[in-house]
N, C-alpha and C positions, 0 to 999 in steps of 0.2 A: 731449813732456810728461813724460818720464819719465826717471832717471837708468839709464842700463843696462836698458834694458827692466824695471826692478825697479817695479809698480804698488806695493807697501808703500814704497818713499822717496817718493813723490812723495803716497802719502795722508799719511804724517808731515811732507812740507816742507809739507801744504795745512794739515794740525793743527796747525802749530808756524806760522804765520801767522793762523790764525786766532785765535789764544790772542793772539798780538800785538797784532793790529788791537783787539779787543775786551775784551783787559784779561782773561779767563779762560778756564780750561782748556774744550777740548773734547772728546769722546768718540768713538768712531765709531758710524755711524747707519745701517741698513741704508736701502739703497734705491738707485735711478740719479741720484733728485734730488741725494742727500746726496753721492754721489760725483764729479757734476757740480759740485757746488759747491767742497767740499773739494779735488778732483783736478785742476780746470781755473780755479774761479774765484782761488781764493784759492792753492794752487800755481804759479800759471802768472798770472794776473794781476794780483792782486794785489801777486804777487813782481818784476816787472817792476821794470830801473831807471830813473830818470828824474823819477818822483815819488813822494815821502815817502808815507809813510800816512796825513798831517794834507792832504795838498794830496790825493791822491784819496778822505778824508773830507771834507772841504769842496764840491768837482766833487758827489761824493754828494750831501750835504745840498741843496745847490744843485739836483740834477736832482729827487731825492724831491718835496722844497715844490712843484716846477714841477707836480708829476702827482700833487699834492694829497693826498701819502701820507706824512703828517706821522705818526701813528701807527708806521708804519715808520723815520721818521726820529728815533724815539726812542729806536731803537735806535744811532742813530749821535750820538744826543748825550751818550748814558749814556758813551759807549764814551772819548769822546773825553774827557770828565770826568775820568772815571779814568786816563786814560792821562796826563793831563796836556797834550794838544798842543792845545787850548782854555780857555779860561779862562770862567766865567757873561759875565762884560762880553763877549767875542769874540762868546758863545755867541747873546746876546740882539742885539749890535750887526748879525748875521749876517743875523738875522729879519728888523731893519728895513731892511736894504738889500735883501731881497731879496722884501720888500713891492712893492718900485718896477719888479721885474720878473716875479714869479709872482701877481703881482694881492695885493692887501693882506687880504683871510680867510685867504689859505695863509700868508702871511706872520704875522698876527696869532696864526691857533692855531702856528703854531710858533713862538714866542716865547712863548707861555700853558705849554706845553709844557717848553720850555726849564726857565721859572720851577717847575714841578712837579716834574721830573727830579732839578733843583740840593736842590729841597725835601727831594724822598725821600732822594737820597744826604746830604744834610746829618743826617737825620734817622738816616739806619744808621747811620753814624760813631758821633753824639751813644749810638747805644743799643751800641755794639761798644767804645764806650772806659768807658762806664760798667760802675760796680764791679760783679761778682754778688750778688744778695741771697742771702741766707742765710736 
């Protein structure tokens, strides 16, 4: 898990994947969770080759909806927005296919979801390119 027994490369390769996946910086966070996550999830598997970041967001999104943790899957739709390896049409098309296999409420609020997500970030843009008042 580790480059040279060095635990500081391998929490920097888990912070500099995590910034990847999700489009912004992260910090370090005390705790065993934070370092499970950063040090194994997203250093170590995340980093793995074989598939891109968009094909184990997608695998994600797809297991989230299943375990009716759309809330959670918010976080992987913001992500993916921003990154650009989704498109609103991919984002929404995703929902109704996978109505047909997570039963159609998980599929429906993640699609409700989607649509509020695209809303908000439409909405920061519109307020982050607009002039300052004075």
């Amino acid at each position: 898990m580790s480059d040279n027994g060095s635990g500081d490369t391998v929490r920097q390769r888990g912070l500099a994947k995590m910034a990847e996946v999700y489009g912004t910086e992260f910090q370090e966070y005390p705790g065993a969770h934070f370092a499970v996550t950063a040090d194994h999830l997203f250093a170590d598997i995340w980093s793995r080759p074989g598939l891109t970041i968009r094909d184990r967001r997608l695998l994600l999104l797809g297991a989230l909806a299943a375990q009716g943790a759309i809330d959670t899957a918010g976080i992987q739709i913001g992500a993916a927005l921003r990154n650009g390896e989704l498109t609103e049409d991919q984002l929404h098309e995703i929902a109704v296919f996978l109505c047909h296999y997570v039963g159609w409420p998980n599929g429906s609020k993640l699609d409700i979801l989607v649509g509020t997500i695209v809303a908000q970030q439409k909405k920061a843009a519109r307020a982050q390119s607009a002039p300052a008042e004075q």
